[in-house]
N, C-alpha and C positions, 0 to 999 in steps of 0.2 A: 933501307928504312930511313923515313927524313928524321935529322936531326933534333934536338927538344931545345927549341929555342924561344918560344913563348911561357916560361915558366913563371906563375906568379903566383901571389897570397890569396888567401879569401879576401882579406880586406882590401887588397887592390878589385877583387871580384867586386863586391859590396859597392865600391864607389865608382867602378867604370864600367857595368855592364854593359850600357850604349854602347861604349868606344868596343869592349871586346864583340858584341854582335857585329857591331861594321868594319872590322879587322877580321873576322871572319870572314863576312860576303867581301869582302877583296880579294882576300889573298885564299882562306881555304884551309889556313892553318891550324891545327888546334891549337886549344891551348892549354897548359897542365897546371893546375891551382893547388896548390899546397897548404895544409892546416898545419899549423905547429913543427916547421918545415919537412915535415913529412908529405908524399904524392896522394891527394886526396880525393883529386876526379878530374876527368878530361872533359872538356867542352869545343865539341867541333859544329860545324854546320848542320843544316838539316840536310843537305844535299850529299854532304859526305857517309854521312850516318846510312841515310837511305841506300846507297852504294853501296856501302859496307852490310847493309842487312842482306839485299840482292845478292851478292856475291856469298854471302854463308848461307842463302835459303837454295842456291845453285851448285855450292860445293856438297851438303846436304843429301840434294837428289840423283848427286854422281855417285855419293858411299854409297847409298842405300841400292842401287843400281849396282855398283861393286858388290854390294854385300850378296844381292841373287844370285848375282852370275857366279859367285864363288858358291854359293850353295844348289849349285845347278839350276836356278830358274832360269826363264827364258829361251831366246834363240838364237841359234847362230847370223849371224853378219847375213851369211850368204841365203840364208833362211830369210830374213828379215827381207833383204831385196829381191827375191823372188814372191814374197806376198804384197810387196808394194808394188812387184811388177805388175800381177794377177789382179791387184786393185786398179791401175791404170788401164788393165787393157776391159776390166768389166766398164767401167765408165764410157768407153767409147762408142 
């Protein structure tokens, strides 16, 4: 896990937004804003964000995949490549 090394106030937020958008697109870091030095919301890229959504919409459709195959849906591996086989050799 990276380190929190960008931690700062709302009111630093309030008066450097610019700087923190293009310290963003440089480096990629977030960065952690505190209200009443309490941790009060992250602000990362759009780039990083989008990553992060991809990868939980991905780890997602693997539980739910885990969740069949534990409730017996589906088919087996060797099942699976023999209909892909049977698809291959009907196209030819």
């Amino acid at each position: 896990m990276q380190s929190v090394a960008n931690i700062r106030s709302i009111s630093y937020l309030k008066n450097h937004a610019a700087q923190i958008s293009e310290d963003l697109e440089m480096n990629g870091n977030p960065f952690f804003i505190t209200q009443n030095g309490e941790a009060s919301m992250v602000i990362e890229s759009v780039e990083k964000f989008q990553e992060k959504e991809a990868l939980i919409a991905a780890l997602k459709i693997i539980a739910l995949g885990e969740k069949d195959r534990l409730h017996g849906k589906g088919i087996s591996a060797a099942d699976s490549r023999a209909q892909l086989l049977a698809a291959r050799q009907s196209r030819k």
